[in-house]
C-alpha positions in Angstrom: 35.4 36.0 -13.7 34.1 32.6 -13.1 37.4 31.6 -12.0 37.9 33.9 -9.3 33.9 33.3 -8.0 35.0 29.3 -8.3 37.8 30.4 -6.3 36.0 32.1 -3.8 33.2 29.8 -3.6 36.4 27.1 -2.6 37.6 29.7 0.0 34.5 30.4 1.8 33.2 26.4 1.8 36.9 25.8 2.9 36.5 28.2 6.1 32.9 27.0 6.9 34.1 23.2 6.5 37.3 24.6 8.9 34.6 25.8 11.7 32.4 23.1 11.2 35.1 20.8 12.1 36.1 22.9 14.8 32.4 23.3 16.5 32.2 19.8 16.6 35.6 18.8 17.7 34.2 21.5 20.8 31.4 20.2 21.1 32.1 16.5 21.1 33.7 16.3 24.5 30.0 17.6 26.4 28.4 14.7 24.5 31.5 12.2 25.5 31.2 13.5 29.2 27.7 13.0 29.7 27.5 9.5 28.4 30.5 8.7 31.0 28.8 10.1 34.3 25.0 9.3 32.9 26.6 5.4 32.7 27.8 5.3 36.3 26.2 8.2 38.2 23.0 6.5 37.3 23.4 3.1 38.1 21.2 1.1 40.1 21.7 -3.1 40.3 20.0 -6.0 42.0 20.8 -9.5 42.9 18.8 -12.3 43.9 20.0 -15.3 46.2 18.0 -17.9 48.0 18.6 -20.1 51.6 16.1 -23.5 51.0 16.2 -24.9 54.8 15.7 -28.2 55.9 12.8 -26.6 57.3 11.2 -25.0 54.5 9.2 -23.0 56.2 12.1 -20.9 57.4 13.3 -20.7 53.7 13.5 -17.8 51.5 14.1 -18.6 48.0 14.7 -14.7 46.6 16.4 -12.4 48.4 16.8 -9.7 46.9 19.8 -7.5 47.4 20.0 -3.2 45.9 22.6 -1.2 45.5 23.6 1.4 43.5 26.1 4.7 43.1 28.5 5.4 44.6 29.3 2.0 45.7 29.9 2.0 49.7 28.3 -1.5 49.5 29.5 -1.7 53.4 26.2 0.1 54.0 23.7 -2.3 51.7 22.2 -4.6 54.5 19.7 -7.3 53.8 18.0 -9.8 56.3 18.6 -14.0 55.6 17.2 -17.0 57.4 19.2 -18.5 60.5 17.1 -21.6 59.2 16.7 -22.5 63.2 12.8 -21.0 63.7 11.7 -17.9 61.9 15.2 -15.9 63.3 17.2 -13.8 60.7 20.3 -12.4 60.4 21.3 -8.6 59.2 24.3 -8.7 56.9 26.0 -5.7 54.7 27.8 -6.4 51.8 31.7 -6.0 51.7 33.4 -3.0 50.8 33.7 0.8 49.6 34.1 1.6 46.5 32.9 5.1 46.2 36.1 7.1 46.0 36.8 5.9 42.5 33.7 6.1 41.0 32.7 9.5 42.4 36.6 10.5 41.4 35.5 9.2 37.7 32.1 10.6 38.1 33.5 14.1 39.0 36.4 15.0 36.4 33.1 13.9 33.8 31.2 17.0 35.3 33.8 18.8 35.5 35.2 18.1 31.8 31.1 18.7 30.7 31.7 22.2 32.4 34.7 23.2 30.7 34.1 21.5 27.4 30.2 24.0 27.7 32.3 27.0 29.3 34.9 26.4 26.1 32.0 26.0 23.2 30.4 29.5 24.5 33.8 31.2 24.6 34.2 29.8 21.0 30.9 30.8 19.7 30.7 34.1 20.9 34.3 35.5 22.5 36.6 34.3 19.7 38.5 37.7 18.9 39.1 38.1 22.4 39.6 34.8 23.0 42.6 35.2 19.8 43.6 38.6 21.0 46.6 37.3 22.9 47.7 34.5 24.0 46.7 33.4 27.7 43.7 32.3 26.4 45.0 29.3 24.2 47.8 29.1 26.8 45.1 28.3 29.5 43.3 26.0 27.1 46.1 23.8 26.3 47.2 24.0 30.2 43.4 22.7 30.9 43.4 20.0 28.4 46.6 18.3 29.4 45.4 17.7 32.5 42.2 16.9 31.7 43.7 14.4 29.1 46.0 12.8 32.4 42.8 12.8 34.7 40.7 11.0 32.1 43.3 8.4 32.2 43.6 8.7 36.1 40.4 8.1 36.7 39.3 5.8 34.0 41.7 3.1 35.0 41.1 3.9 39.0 37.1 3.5 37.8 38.1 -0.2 35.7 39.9 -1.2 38.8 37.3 0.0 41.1 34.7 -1.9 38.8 36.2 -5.1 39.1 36.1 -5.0 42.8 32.0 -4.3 43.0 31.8 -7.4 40.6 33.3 -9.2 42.8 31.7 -7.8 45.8 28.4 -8.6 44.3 28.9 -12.0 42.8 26.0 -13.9 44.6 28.3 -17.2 44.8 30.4 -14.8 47.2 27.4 -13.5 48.9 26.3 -16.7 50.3 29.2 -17.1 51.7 28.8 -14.6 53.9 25.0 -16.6 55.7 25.7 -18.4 58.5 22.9 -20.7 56.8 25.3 -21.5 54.4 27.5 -22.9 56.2 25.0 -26.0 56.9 25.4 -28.8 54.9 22.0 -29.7 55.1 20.8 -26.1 54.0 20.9 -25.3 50.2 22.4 -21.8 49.2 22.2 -20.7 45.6 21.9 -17.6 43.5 19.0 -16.8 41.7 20.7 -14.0 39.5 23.3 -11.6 39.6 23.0 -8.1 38.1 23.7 -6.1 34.9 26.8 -4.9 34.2 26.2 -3.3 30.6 25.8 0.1 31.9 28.8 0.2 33.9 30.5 -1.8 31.3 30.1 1.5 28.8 31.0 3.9 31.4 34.5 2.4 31.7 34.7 2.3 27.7 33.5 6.0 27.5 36.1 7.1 30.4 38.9 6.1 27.8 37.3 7.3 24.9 37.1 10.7 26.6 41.0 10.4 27.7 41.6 9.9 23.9 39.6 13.0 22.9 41.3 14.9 25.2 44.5 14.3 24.4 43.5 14.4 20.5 42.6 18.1 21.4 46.0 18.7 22.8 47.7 18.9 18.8 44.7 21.6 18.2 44.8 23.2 21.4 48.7 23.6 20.9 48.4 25.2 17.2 46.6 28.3 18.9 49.6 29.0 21.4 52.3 31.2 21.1 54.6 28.5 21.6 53.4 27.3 18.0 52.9 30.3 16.5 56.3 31.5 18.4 58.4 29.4 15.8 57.7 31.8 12.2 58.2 34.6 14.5 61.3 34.1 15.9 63.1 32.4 12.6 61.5 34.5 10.2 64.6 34.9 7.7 65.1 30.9 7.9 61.6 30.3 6.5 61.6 33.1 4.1 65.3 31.3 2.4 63.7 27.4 2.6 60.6 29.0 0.9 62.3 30.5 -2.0 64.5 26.9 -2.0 61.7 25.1 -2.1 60.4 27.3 -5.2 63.0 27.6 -7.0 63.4 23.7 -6.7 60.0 23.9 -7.8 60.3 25.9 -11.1 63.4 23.8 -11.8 
């Protein structure tokens, strides 16, 4: 009798491990996903530059320079010194980067909404969600291309990334003061921002592709297409079986 409770007790800790495993490998994508829009939807940076003119009253020795998501840095203007009387100049930063980062930005909401809209169907519709098989067919549809868009538009985000770096490099930013271009006029930056957060967004946009396509193996198991192989070559498993026990026994 203790046998078959040990037994049991192994069957039922085996299944509950099973779903354990399962819930998280569901619910681990959200948790990806949110780090990966939270990282660049919510970015804000600042950089500092100073003009010192030969006049120093018509310096300005910390300029400071915002920007944030989604990027279109064409539109971030900022007033500098002519250095000749108290005139200034309105500049705008160089270029538009917003189409990659609200590309990346949107397949992460997108992936947090299916990954939630998959968890609840898990949860609480999973007979009818194993009933037949468009439901697992549909999953493994969704996270293949889920798995190429991660990879889409984590590399277009890196790319994209490198750019506003560049962009916002303040010795490249200077350049663009007609103050500057005074030899007798001191240009300089003061600081340049923080790239951390943006940094972790592109790490967390390929950590999601390789969740995704992770899933793909588990996703898979569920279809017919799996599950289609004992069923159509029923006889050829049946004869390797007894092969293999009979190999077994001898």
């Amino acid at each position: 009798v203790s046998h078959i409770h040990r037994k049991r007790l192994t069957s039922v800790l085996k299944i509950r491990w099973i779903d354990s495993f399962e819930i998280v490998h569901v619910i681990s994508p959200q948790l990806f996903a949110i780090f990966a829009f939270a990282t660049c939807g919510g970015y804000s940076g600042q950089l500092r530059v100073s003009v010192d003119c030969i006049n120093k009253s018509d310096s300005n020795l910390s300029i400071a320079i915002n920007f944030a998501y989604p990027f279109r840095l064409n539109r971030v203007e900022f007033d500098v010194p002519m250095c000749e009387g108290r005139r200034q100049e309105r500049l705008y930063l160089i270029g538009d980067f917003s189409s990659s980062a609200e590309f990346f930005v949107t397949i992460a909401v997108f992936s947090f909404l299916y990954s939630l809209l998959a968890t609840v169907v898990y949860i609480f519709f999973q007979n009818k969600y194993s009933e037949n098989n468009r439901g697992p067919l549909i999953d493994f549809i969704v996270t293949v291309v889920f798995s190429f868009m991660w990879l889409v538009s984590s590399s277009a985000w890196a790319k994209g990334l490198s750019d506003v770096k560049a962009a916002t490099d303040p010795d490249e930013v200077v350049l663009l003061m007609s103050a500057c271009k005074v030899q007798t006029n001191k240009c300089s930056s003061v600081y340049g921002p923080r790239w951390s957060g943006l940094n972790t967004s592109v790490v967390f946009g390929y950590l999601n592709f390789v969740l995704w396509a992770g899933n793909i193996w588990f996703v898979f198991k569920e279809t017919g297409w799996h599950k289609g192989g004992a069923a159509r070559y029923p006889h050829y498993l049946e004869v390797n079986g007894c092969r293999h026990n009979e190999s077994s026994n001898s």
